[in-house]
N, C-alpha and C positions, 0 to 999 in steps of 0.2 A: 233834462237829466235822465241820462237811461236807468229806470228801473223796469223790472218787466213786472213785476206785483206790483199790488196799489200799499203797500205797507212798507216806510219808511224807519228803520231803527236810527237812533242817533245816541253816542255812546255821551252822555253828557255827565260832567265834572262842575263842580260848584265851584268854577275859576273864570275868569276873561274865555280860556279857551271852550269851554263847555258854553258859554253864551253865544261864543263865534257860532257853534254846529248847531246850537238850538235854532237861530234866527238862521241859517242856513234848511237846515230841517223844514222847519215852516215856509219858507217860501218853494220851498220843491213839493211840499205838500198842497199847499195853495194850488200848485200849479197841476198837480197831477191826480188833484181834490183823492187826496191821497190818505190812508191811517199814519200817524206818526205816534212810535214807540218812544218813549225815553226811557232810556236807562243807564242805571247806576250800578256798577260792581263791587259787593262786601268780598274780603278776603273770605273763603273757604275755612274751617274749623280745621287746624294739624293735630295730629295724632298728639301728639305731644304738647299742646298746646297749655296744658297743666303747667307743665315747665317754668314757662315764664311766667306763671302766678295771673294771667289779663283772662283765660277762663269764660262761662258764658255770658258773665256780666257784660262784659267790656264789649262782646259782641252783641248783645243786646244795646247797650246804650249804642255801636258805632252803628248798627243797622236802622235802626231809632232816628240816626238824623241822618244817613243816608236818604229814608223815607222822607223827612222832610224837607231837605232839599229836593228831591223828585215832584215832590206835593206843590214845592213853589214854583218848578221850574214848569208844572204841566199849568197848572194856573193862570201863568203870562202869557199861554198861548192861547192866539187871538181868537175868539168866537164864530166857530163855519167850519174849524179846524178838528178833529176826531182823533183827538189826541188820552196816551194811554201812559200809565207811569208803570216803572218794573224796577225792583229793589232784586237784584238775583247774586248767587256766590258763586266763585267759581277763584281757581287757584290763581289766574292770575285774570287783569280786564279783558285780555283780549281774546281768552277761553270763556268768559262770559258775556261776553260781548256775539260771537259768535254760536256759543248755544243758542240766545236768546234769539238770534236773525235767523235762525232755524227752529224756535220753537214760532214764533210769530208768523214763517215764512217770509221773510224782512226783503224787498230784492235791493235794496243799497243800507249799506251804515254809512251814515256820517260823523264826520269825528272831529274836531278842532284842529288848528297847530299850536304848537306851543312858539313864544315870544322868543324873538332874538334871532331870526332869523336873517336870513339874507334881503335886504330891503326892508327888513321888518316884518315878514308877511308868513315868510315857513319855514319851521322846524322841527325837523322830524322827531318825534320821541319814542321811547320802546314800544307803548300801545300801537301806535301808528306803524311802526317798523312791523312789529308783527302782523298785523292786518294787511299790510300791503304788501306782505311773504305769505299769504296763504287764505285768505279769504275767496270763496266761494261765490260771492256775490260782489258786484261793483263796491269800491270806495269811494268815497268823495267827502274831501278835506276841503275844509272851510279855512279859509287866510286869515291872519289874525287883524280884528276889527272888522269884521265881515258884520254886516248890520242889514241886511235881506230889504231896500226896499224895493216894492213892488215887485211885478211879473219878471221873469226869465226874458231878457229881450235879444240873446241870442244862444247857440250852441256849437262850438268849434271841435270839429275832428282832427284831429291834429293825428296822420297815418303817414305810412308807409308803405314799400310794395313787397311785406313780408303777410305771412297768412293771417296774423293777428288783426292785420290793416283791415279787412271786411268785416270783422267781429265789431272795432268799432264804428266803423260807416255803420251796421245794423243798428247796432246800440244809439246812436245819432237819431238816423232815421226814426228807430221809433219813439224816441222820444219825442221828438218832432212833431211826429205825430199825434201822441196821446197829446200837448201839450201848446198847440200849434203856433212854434216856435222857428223864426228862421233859422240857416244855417248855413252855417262856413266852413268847407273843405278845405283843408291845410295841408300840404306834403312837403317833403325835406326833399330837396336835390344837390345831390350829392357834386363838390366841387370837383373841377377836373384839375389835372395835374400843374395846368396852367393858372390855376388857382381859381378860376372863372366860374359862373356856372353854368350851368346847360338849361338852366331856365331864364337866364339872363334877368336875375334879381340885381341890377345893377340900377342904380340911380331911382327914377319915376318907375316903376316894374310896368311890363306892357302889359296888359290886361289877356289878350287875348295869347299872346305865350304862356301866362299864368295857367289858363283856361285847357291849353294843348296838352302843357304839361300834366297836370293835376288828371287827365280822363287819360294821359301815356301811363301813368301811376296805376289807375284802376283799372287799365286792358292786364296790366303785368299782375294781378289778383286773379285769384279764382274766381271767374266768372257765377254772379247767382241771382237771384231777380234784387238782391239791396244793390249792388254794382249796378246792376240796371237802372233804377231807379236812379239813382245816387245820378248817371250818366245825363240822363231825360229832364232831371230837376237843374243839373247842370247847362244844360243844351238850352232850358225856356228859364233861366233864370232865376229858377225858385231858388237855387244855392248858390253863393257866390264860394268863388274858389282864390288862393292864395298860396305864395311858393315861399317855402325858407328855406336860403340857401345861405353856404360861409364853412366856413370850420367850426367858430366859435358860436355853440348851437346859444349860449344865452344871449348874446350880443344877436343874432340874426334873431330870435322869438320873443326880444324886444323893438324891433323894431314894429310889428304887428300891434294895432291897434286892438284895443280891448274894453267892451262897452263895460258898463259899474256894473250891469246882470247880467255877465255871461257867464258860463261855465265851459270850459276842454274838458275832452273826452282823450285819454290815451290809452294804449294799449299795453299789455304787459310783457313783460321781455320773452325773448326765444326761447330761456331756459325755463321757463313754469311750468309747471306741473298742468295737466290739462285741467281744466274747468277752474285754477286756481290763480288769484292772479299775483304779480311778481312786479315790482318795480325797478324798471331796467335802466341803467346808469344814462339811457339820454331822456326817459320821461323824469330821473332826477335834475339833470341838468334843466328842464324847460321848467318844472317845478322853481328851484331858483328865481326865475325869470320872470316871473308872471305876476300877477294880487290879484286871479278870481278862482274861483273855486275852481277844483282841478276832479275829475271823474278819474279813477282808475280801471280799466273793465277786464277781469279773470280771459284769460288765454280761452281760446276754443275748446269744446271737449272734442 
């Protein structure tokens, strides 16, 4: 999982979906013998807060079990694990959410889905929506019933041949690395008018057209030593590569096999803001598609 610190935030919620990111959390920490943050958002005190008569009482008693849900949640995490609990306010979760991956210097949040999703598995809700409109740092959304056992047993890049594509091949690679995890190159080839594709994902996919295509994708990249690499781990092996092609991007990133520990890595849309990242209507569409955890990684700066 690309993080580039060793400090893991996880925005956690005393629901099914807050369990999903915890054991999510924990196994990226395991893996990258990494700090994991949990944290809880109290509403912020309104000016006006007199008004409605609830006052600092009611903020005391709601910050009160805030804390102890945080208290149980850091608890159940497994021993070897360097885990930290934070009760913080802020106007809304995902303005506290985000101070805190900045006070902590957090380099991923994790965050749940919420239930009722497509397959069952994701559903975006506002925290999430906002997070994946403007966070600074990788996200990474845990499927609902996501239950971490064991090691990360793989990492899928799932790019394209726009600038954002080497951001995640880096972000791959190094995780890769700190975590020494294999990995699978994934590119979209684009149908031709004939409906076909030019990587000839038809029937049994040929291995080594997979292979031509997928390092054609990364000549069409800004050349930098992670392309390099990326190239060399291709060429001897160390990365297997893979083409999705079709119109219908869910139907074609269903067909792609997906181990129970893996996590995709995507990239953020064209329109994001630099260093922020953006969730662009086909890393929603492959979201749809999938039940493993899904990496979001902030646009280039």
């Amino acid at each position: 999982m690309p993080v580039p610190s060793r400090r893991i935030l996880v925005g956690y919620v005393a629901t099914a979906a807050g369990r999903d990111a915890l054991n999510l959390g924990i196994t990226l920490a395991v893996d990258r013998d990494a700090e994991l943050h949990v944290t809880m958002v109290a509403p912020e005190a309104e000016p006006y807060a007199a008004a409605v008569s609830q006052g600092a009482g009611y903020e005391r008693v709601l910050r009160r079990q805030l804390q102890e849900w945080v208290d149980e949640a850091v608890a159940s995490v497994p021993e070897g694990v360097r885990v930290f609990g934070h009760v913080v306010s802020a106007h809304s979760d995902a303005e506290g959410l985000l101070a805190q991956a900045r006070a902590v210097d957090a380099g991923a949040i994790v965050i749940g889905a919420r239930g009722g999703g497509v397959l069952g598995r994701y559903r975006i809700g506002s925290v999430a929506q906002a997070l994946l409109h403007s966070s600074p740092v990788p996200v990474v959304l845990a499927p609902r019933g996501y239950s971490g056992h064991g090691p990360l047993s793989r990492i899928t890049a799932l790019f394209g041949d726009r600038p954002g594509g080497m951001q995640v091949i880096a972000e791959t690679l190094a995780a890769a690395d700190a975590t020494d995890t294999p990995v699978r190159l994934v590119t979209f080839a684009q149908a031709s008018t004939t409906g076909k594709s030019s990587a000839a994902h038809t029937g049994v996919p040929n291995a080594e057209a997979m292979k031509s295509f997928v390092l054609g994708q990364l000549d069409r990249l800004e050349s930098d030593e992670h392309g390099e690499r990326a190239r060399a781990m291709i060429s001897s092996g160390q990365a297997t590569t893979e083409v999705v092609a079709g119109e219908e991007i869910e139907k074609s990133v269903r067909r792609l096999d997906w181990e129970p520990n893996e996590v995709v890595v995507v990239g953020s849309s064209r329109l994001a803001p630099a260093g922020r990242a953006f969730l662009g209507s086909k890393a929603a569409r492959v979201l749809r598609a999938i039940s493993v955890p899904m990496v979001v990684v902030p646009a280039p700066r």
